[in-house]
N, CA, C and O atoms as a Tinker XYZ file with bonds, in Angstrom:
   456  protein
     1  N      0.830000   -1.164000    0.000000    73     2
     2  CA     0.000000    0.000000    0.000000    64     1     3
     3  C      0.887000    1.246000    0.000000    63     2     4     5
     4  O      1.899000    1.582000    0.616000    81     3
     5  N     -0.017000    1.884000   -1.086000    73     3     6
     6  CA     1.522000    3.317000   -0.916000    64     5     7
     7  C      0.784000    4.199000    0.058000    63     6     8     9
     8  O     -0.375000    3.925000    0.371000    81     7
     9  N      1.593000    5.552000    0.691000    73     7    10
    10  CA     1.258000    6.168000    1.486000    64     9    11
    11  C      0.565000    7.696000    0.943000    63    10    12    13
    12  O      0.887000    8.289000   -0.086000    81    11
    13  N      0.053000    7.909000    1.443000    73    11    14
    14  CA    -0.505000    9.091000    1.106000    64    13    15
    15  C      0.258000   10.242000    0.536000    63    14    16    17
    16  O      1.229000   10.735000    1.110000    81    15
    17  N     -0.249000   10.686000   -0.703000    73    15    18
    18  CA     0.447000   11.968000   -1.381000    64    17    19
    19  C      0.406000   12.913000   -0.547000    63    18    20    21
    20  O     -0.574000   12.908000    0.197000    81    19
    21  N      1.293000   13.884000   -0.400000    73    19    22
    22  CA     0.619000   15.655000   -0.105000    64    21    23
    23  C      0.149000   16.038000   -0.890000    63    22    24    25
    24  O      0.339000   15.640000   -2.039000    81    23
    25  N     -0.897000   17.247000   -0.468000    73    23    26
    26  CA    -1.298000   17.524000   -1.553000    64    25    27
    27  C      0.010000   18.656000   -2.575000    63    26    28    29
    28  O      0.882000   19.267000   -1.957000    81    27
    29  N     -0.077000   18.723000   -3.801000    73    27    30
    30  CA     0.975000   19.676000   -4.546000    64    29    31
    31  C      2.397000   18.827000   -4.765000    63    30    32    33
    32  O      3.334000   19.354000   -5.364000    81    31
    33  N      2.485000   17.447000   -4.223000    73    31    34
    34  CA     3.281000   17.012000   -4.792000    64    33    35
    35  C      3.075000   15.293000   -5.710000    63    34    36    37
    36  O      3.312000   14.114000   -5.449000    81    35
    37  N      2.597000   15.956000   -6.672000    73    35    38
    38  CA     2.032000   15.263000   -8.041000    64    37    39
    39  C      3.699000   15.436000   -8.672000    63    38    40    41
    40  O      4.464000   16.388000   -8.824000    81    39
    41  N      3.755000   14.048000   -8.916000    73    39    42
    42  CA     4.978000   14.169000  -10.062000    64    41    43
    43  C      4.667000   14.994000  -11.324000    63    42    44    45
    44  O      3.604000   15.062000  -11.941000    81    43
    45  N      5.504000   15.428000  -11.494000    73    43    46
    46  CA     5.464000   16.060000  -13.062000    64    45    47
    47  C      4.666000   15.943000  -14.339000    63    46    48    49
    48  O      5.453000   15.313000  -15.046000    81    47
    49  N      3.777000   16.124000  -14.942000    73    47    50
    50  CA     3.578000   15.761000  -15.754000    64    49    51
    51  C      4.205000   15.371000  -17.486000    63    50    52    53
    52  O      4.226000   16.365000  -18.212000    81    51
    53  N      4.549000   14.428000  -17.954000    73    51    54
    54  CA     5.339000   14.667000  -19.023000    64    53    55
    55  C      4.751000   15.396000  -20.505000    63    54    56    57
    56  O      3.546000   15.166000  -20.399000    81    55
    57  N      4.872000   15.897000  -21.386000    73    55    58
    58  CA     4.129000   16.737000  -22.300000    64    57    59
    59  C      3.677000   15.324000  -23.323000    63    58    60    61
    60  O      4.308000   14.306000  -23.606000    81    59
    61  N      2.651000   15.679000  -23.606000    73    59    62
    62  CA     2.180000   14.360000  -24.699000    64    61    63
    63  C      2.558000   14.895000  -26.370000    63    62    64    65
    64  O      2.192000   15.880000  -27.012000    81    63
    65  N      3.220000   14.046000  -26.609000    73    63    66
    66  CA     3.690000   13.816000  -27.795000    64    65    67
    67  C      2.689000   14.658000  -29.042000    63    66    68    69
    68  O      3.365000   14.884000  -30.045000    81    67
    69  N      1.361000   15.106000  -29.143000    73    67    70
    70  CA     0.663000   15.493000  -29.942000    64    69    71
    71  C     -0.322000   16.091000  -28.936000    63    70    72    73
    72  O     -0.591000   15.609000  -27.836000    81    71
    73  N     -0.897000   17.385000  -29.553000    73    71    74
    74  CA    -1.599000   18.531000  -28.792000    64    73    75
    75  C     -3.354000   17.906000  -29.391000    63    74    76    77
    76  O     -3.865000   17.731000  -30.497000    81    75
    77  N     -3.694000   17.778000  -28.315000    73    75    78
    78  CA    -5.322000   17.268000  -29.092000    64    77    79
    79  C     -6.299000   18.379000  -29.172000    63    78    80    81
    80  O     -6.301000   19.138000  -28.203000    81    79
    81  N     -7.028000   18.596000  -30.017000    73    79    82
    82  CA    -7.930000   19.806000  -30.587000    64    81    83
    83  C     -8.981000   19.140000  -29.464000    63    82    84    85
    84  O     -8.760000   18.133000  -28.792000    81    83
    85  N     -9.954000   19.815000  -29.448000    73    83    86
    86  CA   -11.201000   20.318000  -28.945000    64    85    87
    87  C    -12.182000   18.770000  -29.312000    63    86    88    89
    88  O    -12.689000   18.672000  -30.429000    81    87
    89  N    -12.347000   17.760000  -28.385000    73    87    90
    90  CA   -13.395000   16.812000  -28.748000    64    89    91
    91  C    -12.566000   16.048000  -29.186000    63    90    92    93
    92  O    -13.073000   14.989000  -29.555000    81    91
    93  N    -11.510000   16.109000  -29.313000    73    91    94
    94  CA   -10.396000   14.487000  -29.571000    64    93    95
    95  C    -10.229000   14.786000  -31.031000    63    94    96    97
    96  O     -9.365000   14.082000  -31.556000    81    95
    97  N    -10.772000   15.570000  -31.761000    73    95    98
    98  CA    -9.922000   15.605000  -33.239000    64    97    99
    99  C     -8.645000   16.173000  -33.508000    63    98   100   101
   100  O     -8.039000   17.111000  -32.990000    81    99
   101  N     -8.400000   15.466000  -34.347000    73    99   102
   102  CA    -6.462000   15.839000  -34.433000    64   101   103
   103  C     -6.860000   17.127000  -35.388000    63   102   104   105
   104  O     -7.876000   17.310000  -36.059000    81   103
   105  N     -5.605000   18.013000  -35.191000    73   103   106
   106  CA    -5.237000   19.373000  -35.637000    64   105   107
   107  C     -5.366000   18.620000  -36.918000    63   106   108   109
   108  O     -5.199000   17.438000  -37.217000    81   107
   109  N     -5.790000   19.906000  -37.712000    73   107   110
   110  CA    -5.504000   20.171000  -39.338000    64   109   111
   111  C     -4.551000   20.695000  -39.844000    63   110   112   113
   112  O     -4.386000   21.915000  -39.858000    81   111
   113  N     -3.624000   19.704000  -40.432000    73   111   114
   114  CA    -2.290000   20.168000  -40.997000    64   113   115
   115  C     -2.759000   20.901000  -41.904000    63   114   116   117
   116  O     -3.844000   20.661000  -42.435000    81   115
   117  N     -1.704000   22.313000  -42.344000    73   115   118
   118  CA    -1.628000   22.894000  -43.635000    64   117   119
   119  C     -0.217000   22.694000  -44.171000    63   118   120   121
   120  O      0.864000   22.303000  -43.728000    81   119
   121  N     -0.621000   23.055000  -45.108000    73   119   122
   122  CA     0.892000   22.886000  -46.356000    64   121   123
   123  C      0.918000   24.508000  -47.203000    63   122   124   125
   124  O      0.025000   25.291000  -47.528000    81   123
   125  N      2.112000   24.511000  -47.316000    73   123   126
   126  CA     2.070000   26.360000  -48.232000    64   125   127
   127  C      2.195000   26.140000  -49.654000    63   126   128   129
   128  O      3.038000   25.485000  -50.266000    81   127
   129  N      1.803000   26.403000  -49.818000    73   127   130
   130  CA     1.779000   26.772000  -51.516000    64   129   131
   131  C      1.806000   27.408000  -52.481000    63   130   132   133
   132  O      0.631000   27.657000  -52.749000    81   131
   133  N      2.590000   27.943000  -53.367000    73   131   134
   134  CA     2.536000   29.553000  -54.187000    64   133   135
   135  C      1.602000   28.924000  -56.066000    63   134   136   137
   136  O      1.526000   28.197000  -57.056000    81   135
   137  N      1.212000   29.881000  -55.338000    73   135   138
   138  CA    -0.012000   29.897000  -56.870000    64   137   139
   139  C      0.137000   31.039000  -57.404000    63   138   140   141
   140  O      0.018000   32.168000  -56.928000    81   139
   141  N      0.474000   30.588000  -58.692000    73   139   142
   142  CA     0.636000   31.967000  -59.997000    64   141   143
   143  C     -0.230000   31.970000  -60.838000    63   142   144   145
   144  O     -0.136000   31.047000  -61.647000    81   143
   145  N     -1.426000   32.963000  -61.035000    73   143   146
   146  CA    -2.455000   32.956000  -62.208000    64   145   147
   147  C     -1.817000   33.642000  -62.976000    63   146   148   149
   148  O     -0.831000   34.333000  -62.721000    81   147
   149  N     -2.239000   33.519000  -63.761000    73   147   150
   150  CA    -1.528000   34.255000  -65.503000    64   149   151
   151  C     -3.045000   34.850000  -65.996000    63   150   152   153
   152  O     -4.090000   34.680000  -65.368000    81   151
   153  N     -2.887000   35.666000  -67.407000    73   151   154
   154  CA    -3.762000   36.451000  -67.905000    64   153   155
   155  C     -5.156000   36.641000  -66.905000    63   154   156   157
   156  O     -5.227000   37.067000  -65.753000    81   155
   157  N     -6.009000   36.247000  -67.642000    73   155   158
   158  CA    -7.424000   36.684000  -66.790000    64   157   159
   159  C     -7.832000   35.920000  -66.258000    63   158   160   161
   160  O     -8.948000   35.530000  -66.602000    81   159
   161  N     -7.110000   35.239000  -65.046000    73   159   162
   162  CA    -6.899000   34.537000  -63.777000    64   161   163
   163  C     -6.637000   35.287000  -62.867000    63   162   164   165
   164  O     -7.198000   35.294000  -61.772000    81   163
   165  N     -5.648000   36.086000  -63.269000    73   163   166
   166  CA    -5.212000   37.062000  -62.106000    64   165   167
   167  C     -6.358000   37.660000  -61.460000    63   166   168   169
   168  O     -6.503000   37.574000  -60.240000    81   167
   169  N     -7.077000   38.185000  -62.111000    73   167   170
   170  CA    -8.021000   39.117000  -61.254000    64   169   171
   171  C     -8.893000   37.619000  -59.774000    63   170   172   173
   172  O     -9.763000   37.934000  -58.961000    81   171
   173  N     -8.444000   36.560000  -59.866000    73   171   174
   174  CA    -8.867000   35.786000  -58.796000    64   173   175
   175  C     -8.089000   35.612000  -57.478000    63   174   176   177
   176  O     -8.400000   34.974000  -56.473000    81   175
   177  N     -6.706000   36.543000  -57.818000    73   175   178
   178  CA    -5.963000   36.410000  -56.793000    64   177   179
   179  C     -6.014000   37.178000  -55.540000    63   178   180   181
   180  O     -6.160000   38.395000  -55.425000    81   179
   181  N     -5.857000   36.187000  -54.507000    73   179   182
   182  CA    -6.703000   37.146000  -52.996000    64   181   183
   183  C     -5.743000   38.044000  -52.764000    63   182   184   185
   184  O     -4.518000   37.997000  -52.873000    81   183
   185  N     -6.848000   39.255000  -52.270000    73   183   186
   186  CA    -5.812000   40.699000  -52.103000    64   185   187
   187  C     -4.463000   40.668000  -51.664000    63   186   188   189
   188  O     -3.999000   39.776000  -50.955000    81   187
   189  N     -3.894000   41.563000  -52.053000    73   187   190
   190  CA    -2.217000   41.203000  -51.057000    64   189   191
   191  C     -1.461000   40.921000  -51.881000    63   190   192   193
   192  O     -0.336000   41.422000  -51.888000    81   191
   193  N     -1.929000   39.903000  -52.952000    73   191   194
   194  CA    -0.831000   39.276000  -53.547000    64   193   195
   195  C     -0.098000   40.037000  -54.748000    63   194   196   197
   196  O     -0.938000   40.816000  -55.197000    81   195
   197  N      0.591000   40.108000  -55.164000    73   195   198
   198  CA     2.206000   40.659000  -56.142000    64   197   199
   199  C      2.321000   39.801000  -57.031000    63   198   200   201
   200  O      2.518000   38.594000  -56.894000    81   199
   201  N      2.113000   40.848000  -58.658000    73   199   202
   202  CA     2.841000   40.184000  -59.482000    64   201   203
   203  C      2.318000   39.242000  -60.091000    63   202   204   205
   204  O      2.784000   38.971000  -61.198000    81   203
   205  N      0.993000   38.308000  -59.475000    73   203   206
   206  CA     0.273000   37.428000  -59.933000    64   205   207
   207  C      0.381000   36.124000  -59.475000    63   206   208   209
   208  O      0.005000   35.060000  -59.967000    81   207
   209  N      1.241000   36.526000  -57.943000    73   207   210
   210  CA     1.397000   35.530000  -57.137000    64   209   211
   211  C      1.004000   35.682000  -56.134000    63   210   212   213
   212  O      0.841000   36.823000  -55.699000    81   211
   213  N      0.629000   34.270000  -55.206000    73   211   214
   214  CA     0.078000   34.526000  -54.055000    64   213   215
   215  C      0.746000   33.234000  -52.985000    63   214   216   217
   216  O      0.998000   32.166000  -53.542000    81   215
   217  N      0.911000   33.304000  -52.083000    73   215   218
   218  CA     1.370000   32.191000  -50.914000    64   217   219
   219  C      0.308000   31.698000  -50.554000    63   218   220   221
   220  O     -0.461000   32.629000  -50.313000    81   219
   221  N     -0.462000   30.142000  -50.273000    73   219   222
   222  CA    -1.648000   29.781000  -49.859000    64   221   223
   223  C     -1.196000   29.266000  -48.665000    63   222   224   225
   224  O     -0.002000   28.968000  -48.689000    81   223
   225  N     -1.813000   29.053000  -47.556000    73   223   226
   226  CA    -1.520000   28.038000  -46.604000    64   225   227
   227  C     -3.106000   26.983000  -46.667000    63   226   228   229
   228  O     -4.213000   27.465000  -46.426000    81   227
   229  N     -2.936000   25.901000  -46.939000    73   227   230
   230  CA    -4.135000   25.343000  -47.370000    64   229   231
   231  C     -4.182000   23.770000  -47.118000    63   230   232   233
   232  O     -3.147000   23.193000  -47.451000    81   231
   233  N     -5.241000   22.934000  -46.567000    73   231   234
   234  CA    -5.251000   21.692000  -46.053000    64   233   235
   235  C     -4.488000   20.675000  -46.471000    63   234   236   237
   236  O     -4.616000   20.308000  -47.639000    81   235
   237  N     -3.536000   20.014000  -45.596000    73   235   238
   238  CA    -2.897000   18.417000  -46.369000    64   237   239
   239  C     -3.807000   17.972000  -46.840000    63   238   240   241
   240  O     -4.906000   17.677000  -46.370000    81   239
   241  N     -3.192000   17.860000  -48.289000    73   239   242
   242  CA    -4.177000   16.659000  -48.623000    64   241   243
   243  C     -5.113000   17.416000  -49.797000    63   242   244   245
   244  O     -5.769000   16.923000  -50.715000    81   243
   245  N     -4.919000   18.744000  -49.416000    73   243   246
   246  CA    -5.872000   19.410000  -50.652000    64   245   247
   247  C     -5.366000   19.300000  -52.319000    63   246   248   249
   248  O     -4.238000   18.810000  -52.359000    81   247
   249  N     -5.894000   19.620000  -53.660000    73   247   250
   250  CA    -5.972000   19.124000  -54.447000    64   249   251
   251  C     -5.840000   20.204000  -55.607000    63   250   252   253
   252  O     -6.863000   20.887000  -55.658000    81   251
   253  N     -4.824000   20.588000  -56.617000    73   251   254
   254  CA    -5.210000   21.780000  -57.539000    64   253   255
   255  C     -6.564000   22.476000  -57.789000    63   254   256   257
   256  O     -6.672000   23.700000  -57.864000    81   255
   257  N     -7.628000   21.576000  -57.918000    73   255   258
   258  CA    -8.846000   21.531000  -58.066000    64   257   259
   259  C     -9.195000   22.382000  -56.780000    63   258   260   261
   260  O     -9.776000   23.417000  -57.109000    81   259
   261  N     -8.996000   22.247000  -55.256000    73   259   262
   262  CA    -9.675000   22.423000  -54.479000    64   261   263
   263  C     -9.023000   23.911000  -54.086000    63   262   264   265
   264  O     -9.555000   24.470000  -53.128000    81   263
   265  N     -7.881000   24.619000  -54.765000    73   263   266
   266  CA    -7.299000   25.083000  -54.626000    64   265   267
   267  C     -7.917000   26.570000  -55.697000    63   266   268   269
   268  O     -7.635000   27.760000  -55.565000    81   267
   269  N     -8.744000   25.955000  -56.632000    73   267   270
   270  CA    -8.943000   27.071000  -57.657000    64   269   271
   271  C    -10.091000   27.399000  -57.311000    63   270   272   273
   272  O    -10.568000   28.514000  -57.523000    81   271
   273  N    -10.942000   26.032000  -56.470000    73   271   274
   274  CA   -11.911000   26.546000  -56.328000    64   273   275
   275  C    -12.210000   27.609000  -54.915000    63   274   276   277
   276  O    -13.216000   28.317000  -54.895000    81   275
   277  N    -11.438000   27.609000  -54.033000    73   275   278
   278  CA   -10.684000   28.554000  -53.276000    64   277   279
   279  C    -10.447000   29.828000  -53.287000    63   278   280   281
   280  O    -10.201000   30.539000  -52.312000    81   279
   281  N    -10.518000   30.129000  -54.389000    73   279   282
   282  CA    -9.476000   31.194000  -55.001000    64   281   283
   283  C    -10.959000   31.708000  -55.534000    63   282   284   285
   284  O    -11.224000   32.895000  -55.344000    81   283
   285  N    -11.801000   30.985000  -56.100000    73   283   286
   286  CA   -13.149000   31.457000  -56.208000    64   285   287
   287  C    -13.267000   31.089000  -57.835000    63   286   288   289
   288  O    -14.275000   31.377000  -58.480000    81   287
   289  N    -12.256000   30.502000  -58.339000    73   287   290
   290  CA   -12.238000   30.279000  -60.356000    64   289   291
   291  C    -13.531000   29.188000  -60.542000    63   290   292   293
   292  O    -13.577000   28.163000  -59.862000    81   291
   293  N    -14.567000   29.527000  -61.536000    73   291   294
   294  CA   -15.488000   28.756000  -61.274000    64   293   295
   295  C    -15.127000   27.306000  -61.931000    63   294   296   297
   296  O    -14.203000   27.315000  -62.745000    81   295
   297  N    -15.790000   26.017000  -61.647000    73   295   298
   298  CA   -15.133000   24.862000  -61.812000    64   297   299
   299  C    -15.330000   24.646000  -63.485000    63   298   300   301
   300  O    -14.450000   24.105000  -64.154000    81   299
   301  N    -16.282000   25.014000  -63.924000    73   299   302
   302  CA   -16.245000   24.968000  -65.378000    64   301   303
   303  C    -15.312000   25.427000  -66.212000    63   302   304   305
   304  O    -15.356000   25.007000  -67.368000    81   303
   305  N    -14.160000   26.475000  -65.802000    73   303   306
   306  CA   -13.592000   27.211000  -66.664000    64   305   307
   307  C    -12.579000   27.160000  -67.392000    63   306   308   309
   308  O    -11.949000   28.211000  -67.507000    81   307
   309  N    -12.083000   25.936000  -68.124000    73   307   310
   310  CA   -11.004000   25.423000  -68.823000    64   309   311
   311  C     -9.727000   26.284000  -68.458000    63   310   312   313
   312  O     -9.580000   27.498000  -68.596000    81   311
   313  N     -8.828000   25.329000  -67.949000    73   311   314
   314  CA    -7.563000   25.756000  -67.699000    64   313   315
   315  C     -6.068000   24.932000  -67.515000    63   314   316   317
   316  O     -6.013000   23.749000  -67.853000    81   315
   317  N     -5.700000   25.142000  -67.347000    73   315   318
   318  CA    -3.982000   24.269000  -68.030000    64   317   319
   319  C     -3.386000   24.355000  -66.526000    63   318   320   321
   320  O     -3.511000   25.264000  -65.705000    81   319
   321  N     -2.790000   23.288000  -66.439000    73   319   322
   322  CA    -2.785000   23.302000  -64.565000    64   321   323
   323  C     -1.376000   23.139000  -64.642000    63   322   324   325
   324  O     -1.237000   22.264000  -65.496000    81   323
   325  N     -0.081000   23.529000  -64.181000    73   323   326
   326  CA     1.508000   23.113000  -63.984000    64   325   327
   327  C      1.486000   22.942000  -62.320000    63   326   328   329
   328  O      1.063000   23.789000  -61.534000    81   327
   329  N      1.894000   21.994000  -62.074000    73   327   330
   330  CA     2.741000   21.732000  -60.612000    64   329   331
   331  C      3.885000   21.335000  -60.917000    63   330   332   333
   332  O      4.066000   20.398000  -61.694000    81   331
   333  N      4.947000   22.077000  -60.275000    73   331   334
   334  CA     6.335000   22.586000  -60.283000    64   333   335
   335  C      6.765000   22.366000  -61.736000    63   334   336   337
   336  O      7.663000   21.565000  -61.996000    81   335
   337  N      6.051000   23.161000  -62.812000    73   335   338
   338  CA     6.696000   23.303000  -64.022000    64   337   339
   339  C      6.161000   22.580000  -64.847000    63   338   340   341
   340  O      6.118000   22.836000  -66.050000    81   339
   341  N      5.350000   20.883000  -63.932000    73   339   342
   342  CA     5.301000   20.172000  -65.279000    64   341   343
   343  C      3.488000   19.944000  -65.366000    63   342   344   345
   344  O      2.823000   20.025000  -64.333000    81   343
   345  N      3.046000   19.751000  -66.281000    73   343   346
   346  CA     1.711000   19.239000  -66.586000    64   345   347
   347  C      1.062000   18.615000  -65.182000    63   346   348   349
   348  O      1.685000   17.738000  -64.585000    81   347
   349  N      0.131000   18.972000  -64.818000    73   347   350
   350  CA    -0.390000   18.235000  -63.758000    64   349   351
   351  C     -2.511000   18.290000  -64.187000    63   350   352   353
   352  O     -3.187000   19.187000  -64.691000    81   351
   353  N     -2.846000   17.076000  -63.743000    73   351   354
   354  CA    -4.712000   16.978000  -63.239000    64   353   355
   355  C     -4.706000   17.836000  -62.165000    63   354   356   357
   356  O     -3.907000   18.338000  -61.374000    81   355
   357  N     -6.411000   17.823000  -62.532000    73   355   358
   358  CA    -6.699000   18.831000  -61.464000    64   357   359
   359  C     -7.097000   17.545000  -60.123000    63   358   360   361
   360  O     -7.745000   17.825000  -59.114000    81   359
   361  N     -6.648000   16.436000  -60.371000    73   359   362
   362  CA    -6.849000   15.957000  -58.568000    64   361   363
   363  C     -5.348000   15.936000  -58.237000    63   362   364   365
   364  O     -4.813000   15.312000  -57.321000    81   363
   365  N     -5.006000   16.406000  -58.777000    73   363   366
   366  CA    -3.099000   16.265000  -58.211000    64   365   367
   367  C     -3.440000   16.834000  -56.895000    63   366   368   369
   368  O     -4.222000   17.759000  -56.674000    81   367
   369  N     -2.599000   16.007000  -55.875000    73   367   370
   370  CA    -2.828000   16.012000  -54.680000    64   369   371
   371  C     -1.222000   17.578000  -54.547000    63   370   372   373
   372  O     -0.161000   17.467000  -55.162000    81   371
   373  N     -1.469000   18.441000  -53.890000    73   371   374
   374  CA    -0.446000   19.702000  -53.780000    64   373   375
   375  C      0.931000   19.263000  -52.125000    63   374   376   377
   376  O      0.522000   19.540000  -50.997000    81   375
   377  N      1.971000   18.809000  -52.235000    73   375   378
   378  CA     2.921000   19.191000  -51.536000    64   377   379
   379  C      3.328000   20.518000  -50.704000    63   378   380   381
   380  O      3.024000   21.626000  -51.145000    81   379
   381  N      4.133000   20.343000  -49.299000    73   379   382
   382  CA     4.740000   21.452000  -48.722000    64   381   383
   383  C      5.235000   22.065000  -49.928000    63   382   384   385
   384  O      5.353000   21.170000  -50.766000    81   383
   385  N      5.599000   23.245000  -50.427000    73   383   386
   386  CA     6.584000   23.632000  -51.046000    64   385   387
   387  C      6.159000   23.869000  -52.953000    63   386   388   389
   388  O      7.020000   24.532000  -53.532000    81   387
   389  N      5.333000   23.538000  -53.580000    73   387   390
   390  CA     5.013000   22.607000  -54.409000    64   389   391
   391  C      3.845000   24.627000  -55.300000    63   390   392   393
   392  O      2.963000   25.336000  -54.815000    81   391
   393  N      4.636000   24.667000  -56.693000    73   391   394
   394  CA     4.168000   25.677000  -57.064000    64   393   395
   395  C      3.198000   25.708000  -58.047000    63   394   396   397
   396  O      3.560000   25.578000  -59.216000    81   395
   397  N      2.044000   25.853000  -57.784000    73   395   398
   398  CA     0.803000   25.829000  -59.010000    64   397   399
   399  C      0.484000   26.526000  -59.927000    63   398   400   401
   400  O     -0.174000   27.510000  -59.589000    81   399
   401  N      0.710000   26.407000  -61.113000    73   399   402
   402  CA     0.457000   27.448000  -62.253000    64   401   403
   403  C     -0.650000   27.224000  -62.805000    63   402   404   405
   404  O     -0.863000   26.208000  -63.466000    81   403
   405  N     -1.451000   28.093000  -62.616000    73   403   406
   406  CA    -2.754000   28.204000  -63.755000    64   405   407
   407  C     -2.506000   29.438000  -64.761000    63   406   408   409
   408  O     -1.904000   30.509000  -64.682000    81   407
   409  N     -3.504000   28.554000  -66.066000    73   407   410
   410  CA    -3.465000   29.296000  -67.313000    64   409   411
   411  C     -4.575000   29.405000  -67.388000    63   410   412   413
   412  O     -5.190000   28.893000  -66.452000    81   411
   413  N     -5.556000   30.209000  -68.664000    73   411   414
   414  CA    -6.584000   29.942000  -69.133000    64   413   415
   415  C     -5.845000   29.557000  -70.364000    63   414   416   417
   416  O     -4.682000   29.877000  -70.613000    81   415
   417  N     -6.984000   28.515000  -71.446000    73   415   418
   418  CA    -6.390000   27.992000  -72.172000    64   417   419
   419  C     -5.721000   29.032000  -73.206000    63   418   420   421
   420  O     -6.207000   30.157000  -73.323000    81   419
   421  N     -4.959000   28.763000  -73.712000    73   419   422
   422  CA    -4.243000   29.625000  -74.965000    64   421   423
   423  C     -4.713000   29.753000  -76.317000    63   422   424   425
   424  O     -4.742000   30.776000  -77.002000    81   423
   425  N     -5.104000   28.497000  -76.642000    73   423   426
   426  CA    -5.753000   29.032000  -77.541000    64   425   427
   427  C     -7.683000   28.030000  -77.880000    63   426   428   429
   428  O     -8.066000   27.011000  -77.306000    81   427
   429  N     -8.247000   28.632000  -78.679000    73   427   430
   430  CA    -9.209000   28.062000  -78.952000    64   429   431
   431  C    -10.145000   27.624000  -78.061000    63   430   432   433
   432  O     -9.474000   27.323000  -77.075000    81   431
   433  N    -11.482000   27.372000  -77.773000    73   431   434
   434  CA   -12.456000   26.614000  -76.820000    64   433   435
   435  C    -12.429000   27.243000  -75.449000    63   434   436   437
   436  O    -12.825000   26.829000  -74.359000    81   435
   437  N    -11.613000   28.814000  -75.976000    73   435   438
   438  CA   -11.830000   29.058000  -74.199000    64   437   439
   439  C    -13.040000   29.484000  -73.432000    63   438   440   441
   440  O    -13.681000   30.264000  -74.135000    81   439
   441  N    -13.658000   29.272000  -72.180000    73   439   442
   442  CA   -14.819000   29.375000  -71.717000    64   441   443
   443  C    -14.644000   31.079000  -71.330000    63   442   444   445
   444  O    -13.547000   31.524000  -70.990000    81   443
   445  N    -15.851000   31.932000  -71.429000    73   443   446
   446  CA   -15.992000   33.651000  -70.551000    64   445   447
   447  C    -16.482000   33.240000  -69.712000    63   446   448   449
   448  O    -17.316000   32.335000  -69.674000    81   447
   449  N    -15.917000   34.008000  -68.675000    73   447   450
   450  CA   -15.903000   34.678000  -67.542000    64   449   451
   451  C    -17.198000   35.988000  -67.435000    63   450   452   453
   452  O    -16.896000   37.092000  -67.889000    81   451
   453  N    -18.267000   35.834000  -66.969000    73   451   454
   454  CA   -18.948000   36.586000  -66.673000    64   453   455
   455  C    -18.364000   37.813000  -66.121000    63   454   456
   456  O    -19.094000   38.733000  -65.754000    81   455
């Protein structure tokens, strides 16, 4: 039988390895991301941004797609997607670090913009 604590001398507590949100759900990672619209894309870029670039901080796990639609580009609107330079779908899943280029198309079949 152990003997009685005092009170105030509780061993230490050790820090737990992961900070738990509110109701036991785990934090929502973000990832950063620089998104460059070109021609008449730009005007979708959230205030602040330079040049036709913008820094996102935006969910692991999120998706070019989920990224334009974000930005407010409506989903119908034909466009040419680059992640880091090369051809990418719009479910390409987006990386820490990882730079998104949208176009509208260049030539021919392009959709207006109200």
């Amino acid at each position: 039988m152990e003997p009685p604590r005092q009170p105030g001398s509780d061993p230490p507590r050790r820090p737990s390895p992961r900070r738990r949100c509110p109701l036991g759900r785990r934090p929502i990672r973000s990832v950063r991301v620089e998104v460059r619209l070109f021609a008449t894309l730009e005007r979708f870029l959230p205030p602040g941004s330079r040049d036709g670039v913008a820094l996102l901080d935006v969910p692991d796990g999120s998706t070019a797609s989920d990224v334009a639609r974000r930005l407010g580009i409506p989903a119908g609107f034909e466009r040419v997607l680059l992640v880091n330079g090369r051809e990418a779908g719009p479910d390409r899943t987006l990386a820490p670090g990882d730079v998104l280029d949208l176009y509208p198309p260049l030539a021919g079949g392009a959709s207006r913009l109200a």
